[in-house]
C-alpha positions in Angstrom: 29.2 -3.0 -9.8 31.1 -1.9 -6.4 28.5 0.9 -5.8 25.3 -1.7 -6.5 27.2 -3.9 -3.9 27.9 -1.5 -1.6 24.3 0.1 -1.7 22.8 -3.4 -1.3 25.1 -4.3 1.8 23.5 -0.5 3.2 20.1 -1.8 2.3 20.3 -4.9 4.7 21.5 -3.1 7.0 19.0 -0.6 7.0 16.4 -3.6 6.5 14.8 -2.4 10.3 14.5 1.4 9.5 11.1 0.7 7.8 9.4 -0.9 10.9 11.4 0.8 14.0 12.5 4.0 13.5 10.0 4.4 9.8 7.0 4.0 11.6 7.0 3.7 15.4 6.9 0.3 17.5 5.6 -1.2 19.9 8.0 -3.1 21.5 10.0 -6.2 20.3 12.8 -6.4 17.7 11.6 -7.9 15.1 13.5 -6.3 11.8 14.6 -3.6 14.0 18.2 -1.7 13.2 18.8 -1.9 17.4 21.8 -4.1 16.6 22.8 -2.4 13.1 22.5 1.2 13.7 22.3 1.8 17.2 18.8 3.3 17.5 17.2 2.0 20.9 14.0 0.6 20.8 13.2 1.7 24.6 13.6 4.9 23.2 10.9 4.4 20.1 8.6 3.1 22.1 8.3 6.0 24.9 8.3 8.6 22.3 5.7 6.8 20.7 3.7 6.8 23.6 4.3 10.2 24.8 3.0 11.2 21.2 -0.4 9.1 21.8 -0.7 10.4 25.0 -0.6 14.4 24.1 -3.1 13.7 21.1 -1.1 13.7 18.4 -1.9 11.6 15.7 0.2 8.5 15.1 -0.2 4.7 15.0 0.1 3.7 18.5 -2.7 1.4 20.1 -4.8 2.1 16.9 -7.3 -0.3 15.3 -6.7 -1.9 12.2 -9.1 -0.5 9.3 -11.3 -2.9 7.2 -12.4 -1.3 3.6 -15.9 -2.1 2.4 -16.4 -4.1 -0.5 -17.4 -1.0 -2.2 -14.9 1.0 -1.3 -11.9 -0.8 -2.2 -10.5 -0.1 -5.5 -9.4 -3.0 -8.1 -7.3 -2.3 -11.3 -4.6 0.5 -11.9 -4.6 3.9 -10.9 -2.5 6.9 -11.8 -1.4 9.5 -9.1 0.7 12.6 -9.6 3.1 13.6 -6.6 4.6 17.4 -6.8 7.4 18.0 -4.7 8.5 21.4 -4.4 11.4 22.6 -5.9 12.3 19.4 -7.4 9.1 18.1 -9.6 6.6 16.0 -10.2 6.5 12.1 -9.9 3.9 10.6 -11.6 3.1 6.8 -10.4 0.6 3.6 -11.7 -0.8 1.9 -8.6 -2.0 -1.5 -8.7 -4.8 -2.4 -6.7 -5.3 -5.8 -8.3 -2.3 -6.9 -6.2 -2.2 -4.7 -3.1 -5.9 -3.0 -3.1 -6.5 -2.4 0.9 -2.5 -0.5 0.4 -3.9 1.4 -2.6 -7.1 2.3 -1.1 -5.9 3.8 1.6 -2.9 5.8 -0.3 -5.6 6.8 -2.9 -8.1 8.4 -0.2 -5.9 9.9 1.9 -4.6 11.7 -1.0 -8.1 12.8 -2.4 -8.6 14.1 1.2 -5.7 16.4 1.2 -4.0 14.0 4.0 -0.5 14.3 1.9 -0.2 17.8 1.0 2.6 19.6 2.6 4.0 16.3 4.3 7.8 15.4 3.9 10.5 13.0 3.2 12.2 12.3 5.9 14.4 9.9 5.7 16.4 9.3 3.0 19.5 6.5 2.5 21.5 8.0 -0.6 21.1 6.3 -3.9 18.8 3.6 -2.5 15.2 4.9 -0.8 13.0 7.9 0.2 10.3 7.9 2.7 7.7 10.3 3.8 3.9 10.5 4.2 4.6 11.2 7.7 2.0 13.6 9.3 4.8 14.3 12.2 7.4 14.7 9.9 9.6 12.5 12.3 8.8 8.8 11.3 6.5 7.7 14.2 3.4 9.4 12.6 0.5 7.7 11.1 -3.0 8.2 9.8 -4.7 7.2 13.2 -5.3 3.5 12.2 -3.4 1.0 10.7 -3.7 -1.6 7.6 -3.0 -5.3 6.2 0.3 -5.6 5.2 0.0 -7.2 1.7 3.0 -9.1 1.1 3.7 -13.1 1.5 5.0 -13.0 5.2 1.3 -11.9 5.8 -0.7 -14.3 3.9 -0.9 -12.2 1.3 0.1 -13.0 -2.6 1.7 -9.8 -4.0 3.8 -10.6 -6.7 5.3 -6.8 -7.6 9.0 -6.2 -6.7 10.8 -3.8 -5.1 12.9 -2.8 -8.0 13.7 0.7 -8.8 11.1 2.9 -8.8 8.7 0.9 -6.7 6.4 2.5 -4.1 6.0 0.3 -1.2 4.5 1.0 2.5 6.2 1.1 5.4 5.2 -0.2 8.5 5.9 -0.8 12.0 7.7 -4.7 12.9 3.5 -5.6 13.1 3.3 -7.0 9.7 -0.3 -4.6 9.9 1.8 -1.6 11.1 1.1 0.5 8.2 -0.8 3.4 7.4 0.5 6.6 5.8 3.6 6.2 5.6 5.6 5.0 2.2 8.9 5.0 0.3 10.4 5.2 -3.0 13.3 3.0 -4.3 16.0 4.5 -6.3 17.3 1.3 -7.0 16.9 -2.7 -7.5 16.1 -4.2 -3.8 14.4 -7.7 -3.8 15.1 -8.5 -0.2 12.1 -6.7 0.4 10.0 -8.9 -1.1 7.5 -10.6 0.9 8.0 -8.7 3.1 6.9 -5.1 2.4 3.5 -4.0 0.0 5.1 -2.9 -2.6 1.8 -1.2 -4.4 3.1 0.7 -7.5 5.9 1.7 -9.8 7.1 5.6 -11.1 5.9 6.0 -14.3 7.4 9.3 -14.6 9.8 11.4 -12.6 12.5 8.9 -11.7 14.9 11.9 -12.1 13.2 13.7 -9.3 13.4 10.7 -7.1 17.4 10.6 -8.4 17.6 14.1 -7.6 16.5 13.9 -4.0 18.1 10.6 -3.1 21.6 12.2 -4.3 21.7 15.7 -2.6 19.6 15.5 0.3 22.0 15.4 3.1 21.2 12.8 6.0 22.1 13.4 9.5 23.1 9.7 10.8 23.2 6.1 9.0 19.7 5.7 9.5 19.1 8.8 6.8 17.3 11.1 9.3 16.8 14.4 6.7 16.7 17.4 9.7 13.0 19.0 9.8 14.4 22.5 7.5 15.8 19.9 5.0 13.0 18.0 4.3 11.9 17.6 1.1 8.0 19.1 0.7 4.9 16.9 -1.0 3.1 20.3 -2.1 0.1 18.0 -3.2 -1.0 14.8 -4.2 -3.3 14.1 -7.4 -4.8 11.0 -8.1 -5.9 11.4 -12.0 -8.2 8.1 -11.9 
């Protein structure tokens, strides 16, 4: 009970990781950790803009992507995520509650877009996040997407329990793109707020595995480049 509490007063702390330091910004502070864990937004936002400026793909000043009617995807859908040296996690997506969020997971994967990205940030016991083409939390797919959770006008009713998959995004509640994370344990605050789009079917123990021995490098779980834990590919079975 003590270590649920204690993870859960971490998680609210760590609330702003997903839209500051998880994704890039902007400017602004909304849900940021500036006044929790010390990162700067300033800071953020030039490197975010030094990145767009030297052609490096990431989500600043990118357009927000509309699926076609035909192209996005309505039911559930299995994908299988290997991660090397520690193995596979297989996960049910449900695009009945979160389809723009599972179309865009589901074709970057079948386009290769995951394989050989990282986790890099990882809060012990409670979350991993990756999908990251710069492998540093500010990278994205070159556009963004609808966040689909209530704050946004959007009725998703899955939880961020453990073993949810969820996107992470920027403090624009359509900041998202790429980039996602694993819970390793129960955290409903994130409800209506995040798109939570899935659940681990299979392979909690990998995500147990990785959220207890991969060492972070501040309170923000920064996982240094050589220590990041490698997506060697990413299978969507149907």
């Amino acid at each position: 009970m003590v270590i649920k509490k204690t993870a859960a007063l971490l998680l609210g702390v760590l609330i702003g990781v997903f839209c500051l330091a998880g994704c890039g910004q902007t400017g602004g502070t909304d849900l940021s950790d500036n006044d929790t864990a010390g990162t700067s937004g300033a800071a953020e936002t030039q490197q975010t803009e030094e990145s767009s400026k030297s052609g490096e793909i990431d989500y600043y000043g990118k357009e927000l992507k509309e699926f076609s009617e035909d192209e996005l995807l309505s039911g559930k859908h299995h994908v299988k995520m290997e991660i090397k040296d520690k193995g596979t996690i297989t996960l049910e997506l449900d695009a009945d509650q979160a389809p723009i969020s599972v179309t865009s997971f589901c074709q970057l994967a079948k386009s290769g877009f995951y394989d050989g990205l990282t986790f890099h940030r990882i809060i012990a016991g409670t979350f991993m996040q990756g999908g990251d083409p710069l492998g540093s939390g500010i990278g994205g797919p070159g556009y963004t997407i609808k966040g689909e959770f209530a704050a946004n006008n959007v009725n998703n009713t899955l939880s961020h329990t453990r073993g949810a998959i969820s996107m992470a995004r920027t403090q624009d509640y359509n900041g998202g793109g790429c980039q996602f994370f694993i819970m390793d344990q129960d955290y409903t605050a994130f409800d209506g707020q995040y798109a939570c789009f899935g659940y681990v079917t299979e392979g909690m123990d990998v995500v147990d595995d990785i959220c207890t021995t991969v060492q972070a490098l501040d309170n923000n779980g920064t996982i240094a480049p050589e220590d990041q834990p490698v997506i060697t590919k990413v299978t969507v079975i149907d």
